[in-house]
Backbone as CSV, one residue per row, in Angstrom:
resi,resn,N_x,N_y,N_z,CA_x,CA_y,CA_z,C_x,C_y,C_z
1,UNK,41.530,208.389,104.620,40.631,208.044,105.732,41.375,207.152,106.707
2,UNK,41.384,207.385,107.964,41.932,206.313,108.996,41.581,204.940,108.995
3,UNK,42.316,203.721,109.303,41.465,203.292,108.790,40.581,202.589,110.304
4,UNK,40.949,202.879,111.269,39.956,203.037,112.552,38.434,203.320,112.795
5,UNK,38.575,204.288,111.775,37.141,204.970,111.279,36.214,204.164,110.415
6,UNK,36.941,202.733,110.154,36.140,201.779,108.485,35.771,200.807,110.309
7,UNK,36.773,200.217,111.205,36.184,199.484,111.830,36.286,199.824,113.314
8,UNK,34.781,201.058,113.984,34.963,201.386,115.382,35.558,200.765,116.187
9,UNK,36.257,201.268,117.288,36.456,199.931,118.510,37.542,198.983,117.981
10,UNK,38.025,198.734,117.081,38.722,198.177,116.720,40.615,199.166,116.897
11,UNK,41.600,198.498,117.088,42.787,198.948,116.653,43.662,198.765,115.647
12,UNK,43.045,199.554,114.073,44.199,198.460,113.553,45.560,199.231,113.051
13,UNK,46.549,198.776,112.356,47.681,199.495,112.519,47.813,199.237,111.018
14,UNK,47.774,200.819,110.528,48.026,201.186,109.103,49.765,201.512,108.805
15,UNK,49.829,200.706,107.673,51.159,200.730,107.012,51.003,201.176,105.651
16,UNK,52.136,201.416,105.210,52.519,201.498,103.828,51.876,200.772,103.039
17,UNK,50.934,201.108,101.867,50.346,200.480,100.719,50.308,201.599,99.332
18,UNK,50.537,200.313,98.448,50.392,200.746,96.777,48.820,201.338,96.271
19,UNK,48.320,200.314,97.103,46.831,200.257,96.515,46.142,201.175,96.880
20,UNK,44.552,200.923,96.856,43.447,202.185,97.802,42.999,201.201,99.026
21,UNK,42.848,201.175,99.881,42.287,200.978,101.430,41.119,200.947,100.835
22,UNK,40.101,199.545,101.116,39.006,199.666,100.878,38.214,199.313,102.033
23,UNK,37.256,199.159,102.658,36.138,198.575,103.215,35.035,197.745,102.600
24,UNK,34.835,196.506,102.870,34.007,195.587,101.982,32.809,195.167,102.973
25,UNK,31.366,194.354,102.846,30.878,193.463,103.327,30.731,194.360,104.722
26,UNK,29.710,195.396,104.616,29.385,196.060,105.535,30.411,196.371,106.855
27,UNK,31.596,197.012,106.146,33.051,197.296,106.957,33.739,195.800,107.721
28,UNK,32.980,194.907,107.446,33.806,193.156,107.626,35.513,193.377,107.686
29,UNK,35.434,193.727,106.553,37.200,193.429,105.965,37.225,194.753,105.284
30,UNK,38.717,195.110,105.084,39.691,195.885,104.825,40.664,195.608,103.911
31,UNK,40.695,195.152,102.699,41.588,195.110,102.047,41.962,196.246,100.865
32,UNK,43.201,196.197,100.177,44.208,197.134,99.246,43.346,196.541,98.050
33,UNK,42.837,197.671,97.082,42.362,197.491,95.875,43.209,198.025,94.737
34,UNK,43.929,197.084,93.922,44.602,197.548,92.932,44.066,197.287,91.833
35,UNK,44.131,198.633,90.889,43.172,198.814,89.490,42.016,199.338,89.857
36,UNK,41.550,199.796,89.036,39.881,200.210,88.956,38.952,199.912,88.377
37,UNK,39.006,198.429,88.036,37.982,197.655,86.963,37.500,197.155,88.322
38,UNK,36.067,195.802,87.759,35.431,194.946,88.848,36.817,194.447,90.026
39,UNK,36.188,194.011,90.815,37.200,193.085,91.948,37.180,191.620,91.174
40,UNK,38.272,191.236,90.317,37.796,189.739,89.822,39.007,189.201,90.668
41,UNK,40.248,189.397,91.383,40.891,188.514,92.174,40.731,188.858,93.924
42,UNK,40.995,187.915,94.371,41.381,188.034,96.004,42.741,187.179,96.490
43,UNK,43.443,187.651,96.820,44.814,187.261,97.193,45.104,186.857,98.410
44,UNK,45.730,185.999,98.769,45.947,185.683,100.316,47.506,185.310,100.344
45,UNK,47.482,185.862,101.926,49.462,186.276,101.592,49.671,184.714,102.539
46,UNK,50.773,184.428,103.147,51.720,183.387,103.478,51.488,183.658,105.062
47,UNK,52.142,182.476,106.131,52.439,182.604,107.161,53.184,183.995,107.351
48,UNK,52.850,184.424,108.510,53.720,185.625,109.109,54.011,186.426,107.799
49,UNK,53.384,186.484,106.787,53.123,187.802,105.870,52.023,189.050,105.928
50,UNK,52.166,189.892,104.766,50.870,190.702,104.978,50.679,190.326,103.359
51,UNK,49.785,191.368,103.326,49.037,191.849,101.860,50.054,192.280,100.816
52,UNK,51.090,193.306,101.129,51.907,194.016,100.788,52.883,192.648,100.111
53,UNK,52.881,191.671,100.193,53.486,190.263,99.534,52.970,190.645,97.936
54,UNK,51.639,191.119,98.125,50.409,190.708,96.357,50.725,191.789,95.539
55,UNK,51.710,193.039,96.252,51.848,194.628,95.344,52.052,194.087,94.341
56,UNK,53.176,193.427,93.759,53.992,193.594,92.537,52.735,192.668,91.472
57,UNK,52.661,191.499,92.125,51.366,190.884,91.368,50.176,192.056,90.545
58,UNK,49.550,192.261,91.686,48.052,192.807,91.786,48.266,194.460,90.815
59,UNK,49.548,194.983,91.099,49.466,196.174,90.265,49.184,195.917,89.358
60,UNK,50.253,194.702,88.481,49.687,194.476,86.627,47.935,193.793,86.836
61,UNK,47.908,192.628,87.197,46.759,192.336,87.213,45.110,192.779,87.692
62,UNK,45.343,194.070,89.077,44.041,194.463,89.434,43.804,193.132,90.579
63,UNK,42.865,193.487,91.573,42.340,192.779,92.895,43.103,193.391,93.842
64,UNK,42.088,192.448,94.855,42.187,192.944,96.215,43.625,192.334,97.198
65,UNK,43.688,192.615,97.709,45.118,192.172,98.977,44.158,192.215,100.163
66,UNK,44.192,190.955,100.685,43.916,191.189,102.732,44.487,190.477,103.135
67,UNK,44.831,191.558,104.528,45.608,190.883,105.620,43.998,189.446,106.290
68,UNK,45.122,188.838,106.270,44.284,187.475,107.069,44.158,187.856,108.754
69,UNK,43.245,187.190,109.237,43.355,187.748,110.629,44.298,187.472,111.961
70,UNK,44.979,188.343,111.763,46.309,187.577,113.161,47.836,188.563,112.061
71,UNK,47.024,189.222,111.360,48.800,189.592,110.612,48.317,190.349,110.173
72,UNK,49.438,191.510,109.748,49.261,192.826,109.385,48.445,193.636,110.401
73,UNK,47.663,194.439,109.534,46.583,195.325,110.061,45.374,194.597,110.674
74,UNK,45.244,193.387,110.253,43.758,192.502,110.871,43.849,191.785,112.202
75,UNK,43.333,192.290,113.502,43.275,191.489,114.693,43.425,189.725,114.586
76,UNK,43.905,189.389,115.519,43.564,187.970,115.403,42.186,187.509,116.221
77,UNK,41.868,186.276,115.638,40.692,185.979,116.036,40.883,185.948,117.425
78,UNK,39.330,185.152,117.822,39.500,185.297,119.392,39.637,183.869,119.669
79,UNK,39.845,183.311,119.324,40.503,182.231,119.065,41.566,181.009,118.354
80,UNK,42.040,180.284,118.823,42.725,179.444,117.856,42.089,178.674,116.499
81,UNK,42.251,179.628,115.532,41.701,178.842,114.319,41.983,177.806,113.581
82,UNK,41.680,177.084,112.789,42.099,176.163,111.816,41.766,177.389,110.229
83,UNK,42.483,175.902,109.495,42.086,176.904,108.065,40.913,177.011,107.448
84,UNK,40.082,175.938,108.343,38.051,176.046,108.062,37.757,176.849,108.622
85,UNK,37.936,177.145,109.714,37.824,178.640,110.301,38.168,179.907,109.614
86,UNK,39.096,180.274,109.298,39.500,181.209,108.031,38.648,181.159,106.776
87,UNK,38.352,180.075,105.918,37.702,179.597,104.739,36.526,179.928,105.223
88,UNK,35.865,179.728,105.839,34.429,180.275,106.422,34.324,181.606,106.724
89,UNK,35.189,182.003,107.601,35.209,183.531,107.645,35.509,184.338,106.563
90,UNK,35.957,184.028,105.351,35.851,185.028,104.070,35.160,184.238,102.840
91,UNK,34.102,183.972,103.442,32.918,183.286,102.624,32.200,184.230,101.972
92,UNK,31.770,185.152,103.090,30.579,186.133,102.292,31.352,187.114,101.862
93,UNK,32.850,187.589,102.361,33.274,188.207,101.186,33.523,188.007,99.821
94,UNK,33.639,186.057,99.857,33.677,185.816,98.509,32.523,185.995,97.654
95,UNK,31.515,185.622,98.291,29.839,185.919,97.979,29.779,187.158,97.087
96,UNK,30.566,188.303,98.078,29.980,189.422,97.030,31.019,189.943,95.937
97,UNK,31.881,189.103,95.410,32.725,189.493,94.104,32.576,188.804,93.238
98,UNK,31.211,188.017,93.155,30.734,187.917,91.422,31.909,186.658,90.916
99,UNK,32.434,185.700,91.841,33.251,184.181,91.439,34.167,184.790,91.038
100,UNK,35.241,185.653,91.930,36.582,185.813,91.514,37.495,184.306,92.064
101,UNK,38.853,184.912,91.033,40.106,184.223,90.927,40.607,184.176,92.364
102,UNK,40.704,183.351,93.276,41.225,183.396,94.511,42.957,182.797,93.864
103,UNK,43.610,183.576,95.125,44.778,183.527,94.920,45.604,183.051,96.244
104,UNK,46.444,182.150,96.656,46.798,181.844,97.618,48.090,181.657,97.869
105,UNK,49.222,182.423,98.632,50.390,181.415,98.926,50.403,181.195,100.403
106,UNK,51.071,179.741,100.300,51.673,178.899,101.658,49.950,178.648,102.404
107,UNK,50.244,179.735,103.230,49.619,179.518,104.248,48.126,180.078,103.613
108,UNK,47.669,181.033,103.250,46.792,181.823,102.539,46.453,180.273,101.189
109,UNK,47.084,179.978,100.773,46.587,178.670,99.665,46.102,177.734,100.241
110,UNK,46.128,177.464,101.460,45.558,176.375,101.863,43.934,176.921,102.436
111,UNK,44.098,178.015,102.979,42.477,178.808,102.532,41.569,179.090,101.581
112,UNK,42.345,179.486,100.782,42.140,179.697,99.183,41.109,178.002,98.529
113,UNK,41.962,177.708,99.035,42.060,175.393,98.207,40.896,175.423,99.126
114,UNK,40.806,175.890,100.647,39.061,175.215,101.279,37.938,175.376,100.601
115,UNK,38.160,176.904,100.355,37.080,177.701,99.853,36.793,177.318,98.387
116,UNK,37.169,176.643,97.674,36.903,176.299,96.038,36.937,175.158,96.402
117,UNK,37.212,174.223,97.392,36.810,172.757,97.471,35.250,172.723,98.026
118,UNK,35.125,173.554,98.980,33.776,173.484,99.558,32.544,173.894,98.969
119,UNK,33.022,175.427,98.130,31.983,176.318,97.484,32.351,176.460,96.542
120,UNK,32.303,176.131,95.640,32.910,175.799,93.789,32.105,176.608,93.192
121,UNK,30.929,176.610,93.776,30.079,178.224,92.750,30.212,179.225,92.812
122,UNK,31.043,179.838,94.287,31.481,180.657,94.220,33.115,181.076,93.523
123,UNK,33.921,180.394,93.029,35.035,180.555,92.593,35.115,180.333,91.447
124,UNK,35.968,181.672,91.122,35.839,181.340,89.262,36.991,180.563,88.884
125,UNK,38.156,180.884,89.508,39.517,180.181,89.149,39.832,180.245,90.198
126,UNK,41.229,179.037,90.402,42.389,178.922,91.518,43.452,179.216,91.175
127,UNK,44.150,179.876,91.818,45.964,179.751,92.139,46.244,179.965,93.111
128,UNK,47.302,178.484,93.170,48.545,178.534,94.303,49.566,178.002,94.088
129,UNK,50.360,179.235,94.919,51.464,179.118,94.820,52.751,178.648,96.442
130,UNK,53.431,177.793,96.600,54.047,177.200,97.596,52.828,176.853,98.715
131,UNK,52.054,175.985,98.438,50.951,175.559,99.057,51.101,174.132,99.137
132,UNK,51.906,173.889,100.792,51.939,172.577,101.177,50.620,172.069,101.629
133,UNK,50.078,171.021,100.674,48.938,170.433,100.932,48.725,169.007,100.961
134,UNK,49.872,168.798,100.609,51.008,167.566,100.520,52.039,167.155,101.431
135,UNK,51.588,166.006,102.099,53.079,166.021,103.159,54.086,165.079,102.646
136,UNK,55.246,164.865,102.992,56.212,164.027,102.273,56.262,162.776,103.370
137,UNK,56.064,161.607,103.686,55.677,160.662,103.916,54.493,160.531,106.092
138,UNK,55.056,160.488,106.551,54.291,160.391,107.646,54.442,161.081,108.533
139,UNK,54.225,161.720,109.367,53.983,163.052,110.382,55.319,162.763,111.277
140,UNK,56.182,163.837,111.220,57.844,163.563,112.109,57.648,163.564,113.801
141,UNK,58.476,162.593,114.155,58.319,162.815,115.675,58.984,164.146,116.106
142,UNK,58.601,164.215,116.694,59.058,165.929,117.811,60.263,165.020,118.487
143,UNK,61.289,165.911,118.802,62.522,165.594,119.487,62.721,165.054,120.756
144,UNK,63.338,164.314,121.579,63.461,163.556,122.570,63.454,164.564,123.489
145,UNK,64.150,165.620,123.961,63.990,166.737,124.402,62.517,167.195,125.099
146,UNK,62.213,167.751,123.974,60.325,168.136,124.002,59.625,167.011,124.075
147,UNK,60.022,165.739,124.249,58.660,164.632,124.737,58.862,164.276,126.365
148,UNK,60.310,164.519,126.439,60.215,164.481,127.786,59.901,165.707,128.383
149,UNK,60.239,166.741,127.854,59.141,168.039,129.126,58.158,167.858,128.915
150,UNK,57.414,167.491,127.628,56.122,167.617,127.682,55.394,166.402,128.872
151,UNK,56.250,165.838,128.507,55.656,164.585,129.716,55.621,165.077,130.703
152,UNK,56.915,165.402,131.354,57.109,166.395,132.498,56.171,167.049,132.759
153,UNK,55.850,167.726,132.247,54.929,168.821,132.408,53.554,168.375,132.821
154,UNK,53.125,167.035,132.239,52.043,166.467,132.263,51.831,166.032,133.654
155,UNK,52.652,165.572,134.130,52.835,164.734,135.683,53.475,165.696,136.710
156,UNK,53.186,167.344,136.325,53.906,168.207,137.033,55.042,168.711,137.520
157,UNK,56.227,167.855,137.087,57.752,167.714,137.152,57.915,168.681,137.155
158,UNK,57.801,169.690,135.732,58.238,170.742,135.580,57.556,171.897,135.356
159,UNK,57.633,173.064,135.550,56.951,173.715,135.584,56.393,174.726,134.002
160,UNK,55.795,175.891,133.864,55.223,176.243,132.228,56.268,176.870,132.395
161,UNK,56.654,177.347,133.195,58.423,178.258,132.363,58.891,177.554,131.833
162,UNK,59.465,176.515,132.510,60.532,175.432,131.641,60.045,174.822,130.694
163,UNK,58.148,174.668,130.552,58.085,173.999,129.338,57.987,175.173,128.075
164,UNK,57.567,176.034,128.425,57.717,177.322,127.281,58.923,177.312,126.810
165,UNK,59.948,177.758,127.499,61.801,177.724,126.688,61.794,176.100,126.354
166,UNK,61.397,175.150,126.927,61.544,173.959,125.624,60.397,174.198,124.487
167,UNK,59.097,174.974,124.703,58.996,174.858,123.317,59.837,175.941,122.260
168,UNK,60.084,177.020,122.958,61.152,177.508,122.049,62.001,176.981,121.543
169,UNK,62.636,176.614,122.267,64.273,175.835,121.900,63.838,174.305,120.563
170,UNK,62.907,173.961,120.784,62.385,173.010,119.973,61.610,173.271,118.746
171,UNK,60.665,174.490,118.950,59.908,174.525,117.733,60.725,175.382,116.515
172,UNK,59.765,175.481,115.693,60.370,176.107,114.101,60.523,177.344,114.948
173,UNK,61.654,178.156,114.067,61.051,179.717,113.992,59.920,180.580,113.723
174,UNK,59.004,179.734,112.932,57.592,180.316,112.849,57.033,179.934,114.416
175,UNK,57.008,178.980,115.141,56.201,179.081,116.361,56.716,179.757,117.623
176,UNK,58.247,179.940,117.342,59.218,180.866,118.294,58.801,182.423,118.341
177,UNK,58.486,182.749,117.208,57.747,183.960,116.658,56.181,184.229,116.605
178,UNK,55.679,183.385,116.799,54.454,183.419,116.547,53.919,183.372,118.902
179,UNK,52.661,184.072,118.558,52.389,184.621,120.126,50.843,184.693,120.610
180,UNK,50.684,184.035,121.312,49.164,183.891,121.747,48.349,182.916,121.066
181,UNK,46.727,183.603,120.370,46.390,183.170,119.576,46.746,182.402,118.429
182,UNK,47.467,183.324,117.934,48.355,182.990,116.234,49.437,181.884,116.516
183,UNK,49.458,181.573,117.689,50.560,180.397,117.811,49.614,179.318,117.906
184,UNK,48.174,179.809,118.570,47.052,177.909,118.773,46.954,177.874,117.317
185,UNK,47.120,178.961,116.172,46.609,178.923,114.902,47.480,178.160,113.840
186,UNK,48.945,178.122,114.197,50.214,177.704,113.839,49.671,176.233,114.630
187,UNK,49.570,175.428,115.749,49.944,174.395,115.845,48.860,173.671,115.072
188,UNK,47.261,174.030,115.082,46.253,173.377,114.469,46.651,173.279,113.024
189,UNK,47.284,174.544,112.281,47.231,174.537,110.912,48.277,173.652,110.526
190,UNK,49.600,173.206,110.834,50.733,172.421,111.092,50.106,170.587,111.222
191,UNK,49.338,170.493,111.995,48.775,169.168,112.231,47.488,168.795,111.416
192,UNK,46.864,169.960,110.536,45.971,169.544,109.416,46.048,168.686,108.496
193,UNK,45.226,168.076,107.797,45.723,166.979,106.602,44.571,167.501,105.591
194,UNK,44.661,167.585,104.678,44.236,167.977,103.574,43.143,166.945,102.400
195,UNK,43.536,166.029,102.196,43.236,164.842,101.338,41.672,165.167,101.366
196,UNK,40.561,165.660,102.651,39.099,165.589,101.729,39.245,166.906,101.019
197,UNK,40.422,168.067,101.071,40.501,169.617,100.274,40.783,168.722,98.957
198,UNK,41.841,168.118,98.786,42.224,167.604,97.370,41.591,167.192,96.771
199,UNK,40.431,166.348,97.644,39.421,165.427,96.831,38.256,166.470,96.433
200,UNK,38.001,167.677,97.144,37.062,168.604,96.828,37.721,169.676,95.424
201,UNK,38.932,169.882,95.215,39.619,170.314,94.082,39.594,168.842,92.915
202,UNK,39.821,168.069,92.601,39.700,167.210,91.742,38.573,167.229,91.484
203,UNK,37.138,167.405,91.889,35.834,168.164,91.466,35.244,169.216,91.258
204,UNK,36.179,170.315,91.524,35.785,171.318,91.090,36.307,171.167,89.311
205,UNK,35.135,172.702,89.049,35.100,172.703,87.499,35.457,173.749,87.177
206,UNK,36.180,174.818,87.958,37.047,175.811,87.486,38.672,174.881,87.172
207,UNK,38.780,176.005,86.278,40.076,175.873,86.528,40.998,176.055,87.701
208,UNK,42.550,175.416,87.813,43.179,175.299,88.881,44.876,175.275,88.151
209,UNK,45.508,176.322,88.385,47.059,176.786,87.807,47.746,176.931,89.714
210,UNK,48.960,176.027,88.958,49.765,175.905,90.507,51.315,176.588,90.025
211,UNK,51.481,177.283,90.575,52.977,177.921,90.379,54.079,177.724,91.385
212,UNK,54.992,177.342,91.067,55.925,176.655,92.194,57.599,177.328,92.237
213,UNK,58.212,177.618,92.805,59.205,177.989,93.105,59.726,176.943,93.010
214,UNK,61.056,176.223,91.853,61.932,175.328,91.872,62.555,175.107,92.994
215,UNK,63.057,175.492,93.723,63.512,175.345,95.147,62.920,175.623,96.402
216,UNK,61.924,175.468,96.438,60.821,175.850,97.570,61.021,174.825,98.373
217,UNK,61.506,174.748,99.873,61.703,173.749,100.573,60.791,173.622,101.456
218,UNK,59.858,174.712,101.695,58.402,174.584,102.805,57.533,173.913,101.741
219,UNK,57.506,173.769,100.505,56.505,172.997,100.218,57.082,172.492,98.126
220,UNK,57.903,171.417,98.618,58.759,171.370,97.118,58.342,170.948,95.987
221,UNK,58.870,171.542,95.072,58.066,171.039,93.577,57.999,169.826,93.382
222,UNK,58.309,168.780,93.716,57.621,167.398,94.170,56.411,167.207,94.125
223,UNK,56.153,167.474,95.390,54.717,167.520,96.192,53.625,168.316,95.141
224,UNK,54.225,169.588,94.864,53.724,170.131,93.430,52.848,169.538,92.236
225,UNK,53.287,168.487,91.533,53.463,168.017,91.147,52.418,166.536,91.090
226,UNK,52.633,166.058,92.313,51.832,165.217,92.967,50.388,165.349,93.494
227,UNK,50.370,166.971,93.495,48.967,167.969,93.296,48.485,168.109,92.371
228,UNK,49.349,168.498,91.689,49.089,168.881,90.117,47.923,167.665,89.366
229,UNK,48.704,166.775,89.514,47.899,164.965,88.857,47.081,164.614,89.825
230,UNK,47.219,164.717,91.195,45.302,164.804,92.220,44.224,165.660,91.918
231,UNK,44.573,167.005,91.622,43.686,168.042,91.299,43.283,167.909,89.641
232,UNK,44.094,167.825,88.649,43.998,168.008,87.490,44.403,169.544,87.244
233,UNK,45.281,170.364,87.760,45.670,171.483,87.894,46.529,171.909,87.099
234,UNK,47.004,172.881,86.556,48.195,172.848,85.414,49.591,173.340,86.236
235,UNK,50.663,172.696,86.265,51.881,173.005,87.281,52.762,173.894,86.443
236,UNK,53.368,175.085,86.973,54.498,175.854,86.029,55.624,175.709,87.440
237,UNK,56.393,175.408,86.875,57.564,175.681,87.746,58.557,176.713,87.592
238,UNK,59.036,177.430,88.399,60.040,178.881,88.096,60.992,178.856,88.252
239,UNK,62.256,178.596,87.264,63.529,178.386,87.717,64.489,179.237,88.959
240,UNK,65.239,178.471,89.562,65.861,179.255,90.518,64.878,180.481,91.532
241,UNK,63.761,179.754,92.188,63.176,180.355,92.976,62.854,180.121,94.167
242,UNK,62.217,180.323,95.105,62.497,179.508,96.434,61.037,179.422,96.743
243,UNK,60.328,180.120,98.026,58.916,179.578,98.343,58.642,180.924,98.418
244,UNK,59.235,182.062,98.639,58.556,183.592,98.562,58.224,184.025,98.154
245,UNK,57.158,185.162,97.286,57.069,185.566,95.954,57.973,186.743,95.628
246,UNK,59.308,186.065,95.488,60.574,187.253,94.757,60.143,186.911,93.800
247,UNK,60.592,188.326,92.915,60.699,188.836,91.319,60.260,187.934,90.238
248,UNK,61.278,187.134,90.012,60.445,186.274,89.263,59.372,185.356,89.435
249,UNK,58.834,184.942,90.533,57.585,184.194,90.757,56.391,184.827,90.636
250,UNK,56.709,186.361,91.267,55.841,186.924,91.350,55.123,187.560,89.936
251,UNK,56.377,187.797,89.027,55.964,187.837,87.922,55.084,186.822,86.519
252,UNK,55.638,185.225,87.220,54.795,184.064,86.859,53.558,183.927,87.055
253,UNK,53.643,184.377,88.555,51.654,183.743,89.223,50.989,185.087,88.397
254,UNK,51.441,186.253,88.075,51.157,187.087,87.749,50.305,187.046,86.437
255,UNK,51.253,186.325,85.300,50.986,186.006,84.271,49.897,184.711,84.538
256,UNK,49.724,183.802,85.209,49.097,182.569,85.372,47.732,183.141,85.728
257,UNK,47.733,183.999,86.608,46.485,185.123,87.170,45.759,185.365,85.578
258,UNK,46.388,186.367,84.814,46.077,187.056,83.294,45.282,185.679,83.171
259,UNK,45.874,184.035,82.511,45.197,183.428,82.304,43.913,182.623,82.479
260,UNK,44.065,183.207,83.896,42.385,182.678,84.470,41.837,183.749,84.564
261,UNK,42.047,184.918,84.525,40.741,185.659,84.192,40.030,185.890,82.776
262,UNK,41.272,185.517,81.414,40.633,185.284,80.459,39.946,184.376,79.958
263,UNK,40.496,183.576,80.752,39.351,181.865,80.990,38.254,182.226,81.746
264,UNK,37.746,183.045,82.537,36.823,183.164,83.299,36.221,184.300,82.708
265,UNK,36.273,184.933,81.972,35.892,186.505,81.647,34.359,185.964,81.371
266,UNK,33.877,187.266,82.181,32.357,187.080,82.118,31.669,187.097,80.519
């Protein structure tokens, strides 16, 4: 089936998948269903990822894959979101899967972490994996460079061309890459702080398994760690891994997944 035909009027752009193309929540969302038992997980992929991140996972284990909105196949919003914005918007999909295992990396975990801090009855278990929710001491100044265009810019000096190539030349490669919308979505999500999410996970009464890439430098087993003992969460760390879900991580959260659904089994 196209998948144009699940949401009229809409454009979305079908790729390569393992799974089945589903339609959920009165054609809402679109996500890859792997296995054919209940839906007991939902997966959420990383900055500038898709779904296609959760294949290797989700084949052994079963659940869903969705693109978040602004990547892959899913439009971006019509606006600049935060990650309460996201967490709210796949609320009532969580509603109708009966308190599945949400699954989160990076960027997708910090959605994942709203949604079981806020609505704990709806979630049966957590995992995340390279989910900076943790910053390492106080918010970095932006470069001498970019404070003076931005100033510039403020008092009219210079003009938005010149301040656009300074924000290129200045920002990460994720905001160099990132375009329109999905870039107001990158600077809000970047300047978030987390601490009432943490304090809403240290009360929840599911369980909470954190899997970490030993060398993960977007969000390091440190900080990990330092979650781990805020939340009450159980930490595995994966030797020689970084923040992506290559081979072996993917095969960890995989196994960590198995364990919360047998902890959760209806």
């Amino acid at each position: 089936m196209p998948i144009d035909t699940l949401h009229p009027g809409r454009a979305w752009a079908l790729y390569y998948c393992r799974g089945v193309l589903v339609s959920l929540v009165s054609d809402r969302y679109v996500a890859e269903r792997f296995g054919s038992g209940p839906d007991r997980v939902l997966a959420l992929h990383g900055w500038a990822r898709t779904r296609a991140d959760w294949a290797p996972v989700l084949e052994r284990t079963g659940g869903l894959a969705l693109d978040l909105r602004g990547f892959g196949s899913a439009p971006p919003p019509d606006e600049g979101w935060n990650t309460e914005n996201y967490a709210d918007d796949l609320v009532p999909l969580v509603e109708s899967l009966d308190r599945p295992v949400l699954v989160g990396h990076s960027f997708g975990g910090r959605i994942a972490a709203r949604i079981a801090a806020s609505h704990p009855g709806l979630v049966g278990g957590l995992l995340l994996t390279g989910t900076p929710l943790i910053r390492r001491g106080g918010a970095s100044q932006p470069p001498l460079g970019y404070r003076l265009a931005k100033l510039g810019r403020r008092f009219g000096v210079i003009s938005e061309a010149r301040m656009e190539a300074a924000r290129n030349k200045y920002g990460s490669a994720d905001y160099r890459n990132a375009q329109g919308v999905v870039r107001n979505v990158l600077v809000r999500t970047v300047n978030e702080t987390y601490d009432d999410v943490i304090a809403g996970l240290r009360d929840y009464p599911g369980p909470i398994e954190l899997v970490w890439g030993e060398h993960d430098t977007a969000a390091p087993a440190d900080l990990a760690a330092q979650l781990a003992e805020r939340t009450g969460g159980t930490l595995t760390v994966v030797p020689d891994t970084g923040h992506l879900l290559e081979p072996a991580l993917a095969i960890k959260v995989g196994e960590r997944i198995e364990t919360l659904l047998q902890r959760t089994a209806p």
